[in-house]
C-alpha positions, -999 to 999 in steps of 0.1 A, spaced: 0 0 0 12 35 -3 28 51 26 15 92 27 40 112 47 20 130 78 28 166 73 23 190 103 13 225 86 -10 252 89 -38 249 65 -37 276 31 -58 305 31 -88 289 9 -89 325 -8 -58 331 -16 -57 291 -32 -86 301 -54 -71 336 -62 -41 322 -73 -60 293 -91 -65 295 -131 -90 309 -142 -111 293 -168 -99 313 -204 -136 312 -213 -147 333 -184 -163 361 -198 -189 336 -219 -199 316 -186 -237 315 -182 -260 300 -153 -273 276 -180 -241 259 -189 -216 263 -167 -230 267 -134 -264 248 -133 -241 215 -135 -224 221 -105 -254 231 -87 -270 204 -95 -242 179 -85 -227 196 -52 -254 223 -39 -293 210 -51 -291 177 -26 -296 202 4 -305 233 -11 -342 218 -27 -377 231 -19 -376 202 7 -337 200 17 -324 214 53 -306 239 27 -318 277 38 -335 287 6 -339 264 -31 -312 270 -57 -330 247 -87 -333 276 -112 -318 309 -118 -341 329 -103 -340 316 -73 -298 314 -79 -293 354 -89 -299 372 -57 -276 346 -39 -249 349 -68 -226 372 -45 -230 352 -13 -229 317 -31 -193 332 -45 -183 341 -11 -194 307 8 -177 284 -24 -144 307 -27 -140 299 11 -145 266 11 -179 271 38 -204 255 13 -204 229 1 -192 214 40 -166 193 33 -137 197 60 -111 170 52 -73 186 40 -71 181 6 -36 176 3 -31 146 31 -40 113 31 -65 93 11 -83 116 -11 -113 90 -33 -144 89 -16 -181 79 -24 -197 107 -10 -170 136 -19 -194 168 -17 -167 196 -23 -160 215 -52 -128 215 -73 -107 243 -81 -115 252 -111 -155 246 -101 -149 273 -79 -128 295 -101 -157 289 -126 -181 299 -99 -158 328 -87 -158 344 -130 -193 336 -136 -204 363 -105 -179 389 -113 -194 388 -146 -222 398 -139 -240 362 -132 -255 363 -170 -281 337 -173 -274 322 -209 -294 300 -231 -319 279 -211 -318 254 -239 -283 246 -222 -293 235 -187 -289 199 -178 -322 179 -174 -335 183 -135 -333 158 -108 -364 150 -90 -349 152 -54 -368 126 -30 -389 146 -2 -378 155 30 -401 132 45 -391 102 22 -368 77 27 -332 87 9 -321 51 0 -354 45 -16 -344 51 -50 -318 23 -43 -327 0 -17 -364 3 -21 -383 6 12 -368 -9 35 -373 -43 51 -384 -36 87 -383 4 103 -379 10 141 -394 38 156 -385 61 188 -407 72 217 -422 110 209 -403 139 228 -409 169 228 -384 194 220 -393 232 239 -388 263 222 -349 276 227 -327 265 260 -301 245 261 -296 207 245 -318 181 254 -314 144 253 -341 115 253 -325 80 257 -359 62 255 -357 20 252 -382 -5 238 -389 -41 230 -371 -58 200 -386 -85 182 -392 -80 148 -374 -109 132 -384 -146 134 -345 -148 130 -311 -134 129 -299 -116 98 -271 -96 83 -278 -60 81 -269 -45 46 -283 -8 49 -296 16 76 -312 50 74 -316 75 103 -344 100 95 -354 125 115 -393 138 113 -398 164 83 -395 196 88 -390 201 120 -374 172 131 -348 177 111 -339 210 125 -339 204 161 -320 163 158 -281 174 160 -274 136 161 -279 108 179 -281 66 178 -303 38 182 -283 1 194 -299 -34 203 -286 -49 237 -287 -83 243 -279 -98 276 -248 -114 259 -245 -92 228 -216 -67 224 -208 -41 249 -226 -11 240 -251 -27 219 -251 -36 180 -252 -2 161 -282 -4 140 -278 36 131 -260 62 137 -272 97 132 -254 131 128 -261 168 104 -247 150 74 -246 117 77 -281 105 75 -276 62 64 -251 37 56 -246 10 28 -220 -17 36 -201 -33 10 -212 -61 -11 -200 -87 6 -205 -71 40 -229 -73 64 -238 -68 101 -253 -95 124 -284 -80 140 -299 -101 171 -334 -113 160 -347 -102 197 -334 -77 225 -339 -37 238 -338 -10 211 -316 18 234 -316 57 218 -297 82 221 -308 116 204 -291 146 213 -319 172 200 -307 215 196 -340 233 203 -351 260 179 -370 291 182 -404 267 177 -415 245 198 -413 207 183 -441 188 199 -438 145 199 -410 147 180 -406 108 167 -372 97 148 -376 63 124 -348 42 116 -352 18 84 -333 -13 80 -320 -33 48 -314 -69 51 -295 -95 31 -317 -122 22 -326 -147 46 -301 -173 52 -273 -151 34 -237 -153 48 -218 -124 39 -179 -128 33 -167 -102 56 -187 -93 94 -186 -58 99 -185 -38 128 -202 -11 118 -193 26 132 -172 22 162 -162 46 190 -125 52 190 -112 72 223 -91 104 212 -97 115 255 -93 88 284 -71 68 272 -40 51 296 -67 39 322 -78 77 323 -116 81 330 -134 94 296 -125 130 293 -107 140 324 -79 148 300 -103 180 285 -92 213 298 -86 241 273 -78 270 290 -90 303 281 -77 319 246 -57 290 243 -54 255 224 -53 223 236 -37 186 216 -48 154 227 -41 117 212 -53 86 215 -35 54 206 -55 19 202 -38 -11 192 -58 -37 167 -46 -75 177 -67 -83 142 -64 -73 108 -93 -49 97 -104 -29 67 -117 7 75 -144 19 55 -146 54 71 -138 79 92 -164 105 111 -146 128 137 -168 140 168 -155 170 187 -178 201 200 -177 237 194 -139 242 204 -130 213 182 -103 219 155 -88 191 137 -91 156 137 -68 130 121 -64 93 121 -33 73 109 -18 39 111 18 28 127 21 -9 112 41 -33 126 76 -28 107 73 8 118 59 23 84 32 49 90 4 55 68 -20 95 70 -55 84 64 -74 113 67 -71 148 85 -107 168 91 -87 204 92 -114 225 94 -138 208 119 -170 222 118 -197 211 148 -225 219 134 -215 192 107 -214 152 115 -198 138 79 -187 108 74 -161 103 52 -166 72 32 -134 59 13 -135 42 -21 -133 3 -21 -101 4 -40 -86 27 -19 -100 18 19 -70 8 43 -63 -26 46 -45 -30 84 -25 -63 88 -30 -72 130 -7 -55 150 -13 -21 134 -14 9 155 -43 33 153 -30 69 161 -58 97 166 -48 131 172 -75 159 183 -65 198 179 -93 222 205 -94 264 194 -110 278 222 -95 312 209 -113 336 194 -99 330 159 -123 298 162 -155 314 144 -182 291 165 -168 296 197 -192 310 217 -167 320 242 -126 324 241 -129 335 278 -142 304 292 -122 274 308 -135 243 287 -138 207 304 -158 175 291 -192 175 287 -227 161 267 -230 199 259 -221 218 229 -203 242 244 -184 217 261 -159 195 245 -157 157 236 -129 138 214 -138 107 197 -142 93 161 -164 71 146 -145 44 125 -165 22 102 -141 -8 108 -147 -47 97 -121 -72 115 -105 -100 90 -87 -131 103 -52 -134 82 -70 -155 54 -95 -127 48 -66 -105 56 -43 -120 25 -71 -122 -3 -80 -91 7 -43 -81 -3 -40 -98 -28 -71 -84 -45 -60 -48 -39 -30 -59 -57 -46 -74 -85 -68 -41 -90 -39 -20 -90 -12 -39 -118 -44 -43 -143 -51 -1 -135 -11 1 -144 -13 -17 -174 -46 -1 -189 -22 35 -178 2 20 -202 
C-alpha cells in the first residue's frame, strides 16, 4: 500500500488558493445555464431543494441570482459545500465527496464577477427529481426498507439549552437473525430535522456486544449507511432497542418529535464474506486507564492537543472515518503505525465544523487494509480562541461534557475485523486491481 507522509502545517488560506487558481480562459462567456447549473445540480441541489435542510432552493436561476454574491463568497472559502477534510493529506477517493474543485470554484468565482448572466436555457442539464424531505433517501436504491424502528415521541421546547431522550423499547421484529446490509436515520420532516443534531439507536442483548449492535447512527450529514457487497452486520433477532438523540432546540417549539430508523437486510439465510462492525467509538480522550474525558481542559484563549492510541490485535479494513468534537473542536486525524514501523495518514478533518457530522466514506479500492498489529493513532486539535468562528466564548475554561459548548474527542470508525486469510485475499485483491489499472495507464 502507499505510505502518505503526515505533514504538520498550517492549513492555506482557501482565498488566496482560489485567487491564485486558473481561471477558466472562457470566463467572460460563462452562463448559469451551462456552466453553473451543473455544479449546482451535482454539489449544492441535494440540500438546497424546496424540501432539503438547505436555507432557501437554488434549482433555477431565479431563485440562484440574488444569492450569486453570497454563493461566491461561501464556495471561494470553502464554507459550502461542507466538506472539511485537507485536501492535500491522506486518502483523497471517496463515495460521497461533496466539495468542489478548483476550477468549479474558479468557474463559480468568474461567472459572478461577470455579472452572473443567465445564458441560453436550452443549455441547462435535465432536472433531478430530489426525494422529499419526508421520504426515505435510500429508496431510490434500496427500495423501502425491510423492517423500520421507531422512537418514543419527545418533545423538544422552544430555545434553552440541549436536550437528550434515551428512551428504550422491546425488539422482536425478526423470526430470525440476519445480516444487516443498509440503515437509514431520519429524522421527522421539517422540524425534526432541525432540532436532531445527532444521535443513535443500538440493540442490547444480555450477551451481545458491549454497547449494543449499532443499527444507526445519526449526525447533520450523515443521514444512512450502505456496507459493502459482501458485507454485512449481524443483527440479534430479539433484545432492547436503546436511543440516544441529542436534540438542539429552535426558536419553535417541536411537539412529539418521533425519529424512524429503516433497516436493509440481506436475504434470509445469506452469509456475507466479511462481518462488519459497523461505526465504532474510537477514544481520542481517556485513554491510559484515564476516565473518559478528564484529560479536557482548554484554558482560556488557548489550544489544547490530545491523542489517543489503540492497538488492533486483528487485521481490519476501514471503511470510514467521522470525527466527533464540539464547538472548540479543530482538527481531527487518524493514521496507522504498522508493525515494521511504516506509517500511513489516512485522513485529517482540518477544518472541523460542529455543526456538521460527515462521514467520510473511502473508495473500495482505496480503503486501508490493516495487517494485525497495526497501531491506530488519533490526534484531536481544540481552538477555544477567538480566531475559532463558532466559539461562543474564548474566555471560558472548557472541560468534558454532553453539551455543545463543552468539549468531547472521539471518532467514529466504520471498521470490519478479518482473520489473516481474509486479511491476505483481501491483499491480494488490492494488488490485482492496482497492476491491471497500471497496465490499462500503459
Amino acid at each position: 500500500m502507499r505510505k502518505f507522509k503526515f505533514l504538520h502545517r498550517a492549513g492555506l488560506c482557501a482565498v488566496a488558493a482560489i485567487m491564485t487558481s486558473v481561471i477558466p480562459a472562457y470566463a467572460a462567456d460563462l452562463t448559469y445555464s451551462r456552466d453553473i447549473a451543473p455544479i449546482l445540480q451535482e454539489k449544492c441541489q441535494t440540500c438546497h431543494n424546496p424540501e432539503g435542510i438547505g436555507p432557501m432552493p437554488l434549482m433555477n436561476f431565479q431563485q440562484v441570482k440574488p444569492f450569486a454574491g453570497l454563493i461566491k463568497d461561501r464556495t471561494v472559502s470553502r464554507v459550502m459545500p461542507p466538506w472539511h477534510t485537507d485536501s492535500g493529506i491522506g486518502i483523497q477517493k471517496f463515495k460521497n465527496d461533496a466539495s468542489l474543485s478548483d476550477e468549479q470554484i474558479s468557474t463559480i468565482a468568474a461567472w459572478v464577477d461577470a455579472g452572473a448572466p443567465e445564458g441560453n436555457s436550452a443549455d441547462l442539464p435535465a432536472a433531478i427529481k430530489f426525494p422529499s424531505g419526508a421520504e426515505w433517501q435510500l429508496k431510490a436504491q434500496m427500495g423501502e426498507p425491510d423492517l423500520i424502528v421507531s422512537s418514543a415521541p419527545f418533545d423538544v421546547p422552544a430555545g434553552g439549552q440541549d436536550q437528550w431522550w434515551g428512551p428504550t423499547a422491546k425488539f422482536a421484529g425478526m423470526p430470525k437473525d440476519r445480516y444487516l446490509r443498509a440503515a437509514e436515520f431520519k429524522a421527522a420532516y421539517p422540524l425534526g430535522k432541525k432540532v436532531v443534531h445527532h444521535g443513535h439507536v443500538t440493540l442490547s442483548t444480555e450477551s451481545g456486544r458491549r454497547g449494543g449492535v449499532p443499527l444507526a447512527r445519526y449526525g447533520v450529514g450523515k443521514s444512512w449507511e450502505i456496507f459493502s457487497e459482501g458485507t454485512g452486520l449481524l443483527i440479534p433477532s430479539e433484545g432492547t432497542l436503546e436511543w440516544n438523540l441529542h436534540y438542539a432546540p429552535i426558536s419553535t417549539a417541536v411537539p412529539a418529535d418521533v425519529v424512524d430508523v429503516g433497516l436493509w437486510f440481506y436475504p434470509e439465510g445469506y452469509q456475507p464474506d466479511l462481518i462488519t462492525e459497523g461505526e465504532v467509538l474510537f477514544k481520542v480522550d481517556g485513554t491510559n486507564g484515564r476516565a473518559r474525558g478528564q484529560d479536557i481542559l482548554v484554558p482560556p484563549n488557548s489550544m489544547q492537543v490530545l491523542e489517543g492510541i489503540h492497538y488492533l490485535d486483528k487485521a481490519a479494513t476501514i471503511h470510514s472515518f467521522r470525527p466527533h468534537l464540539h464547538m472548540r473542536g479543530k482538527v481531527m486525524s487518524m493514521e496507522a503505525i504498522y508493525p515494521d514501523g511504516t506509517r500511513e495518514m489516512f485522513s485529517q478533518v482540518n477544518k472541523y465544523d460542529h455543526n456538521w457530522q460527515i462521514a467520510y466514506i473511502y473508495e473500495d479500492e482505496v480503503k486501508p487494509l490493516l495487517p494485525a498489529g497495526t497501531i491506530l493513532k488519533f490526534t484531536s486539535v481544540f481552538d477555544n480562541t477567538a480566531e475559532n468562528p463558532i466559539n461562543p466564548d474564548p474566555n471560558q475554561w472548557v472541560l468534558f461534557g454532553r453539551r455543545g459548548v463543552d468539549e468531547m474527542s472521539h471518532a467514529w470508525v466504520g471498521i470490519t475485523y478479518m482473520n489473516d486469510e481474509q486479511y491476505e485475499t483481501a491483499v491480494a485483491a488490492r494488488r490485482a486491481a492496482q497492476a491491471t489499472l497500471t497496465l490499462l495507464d500503459d
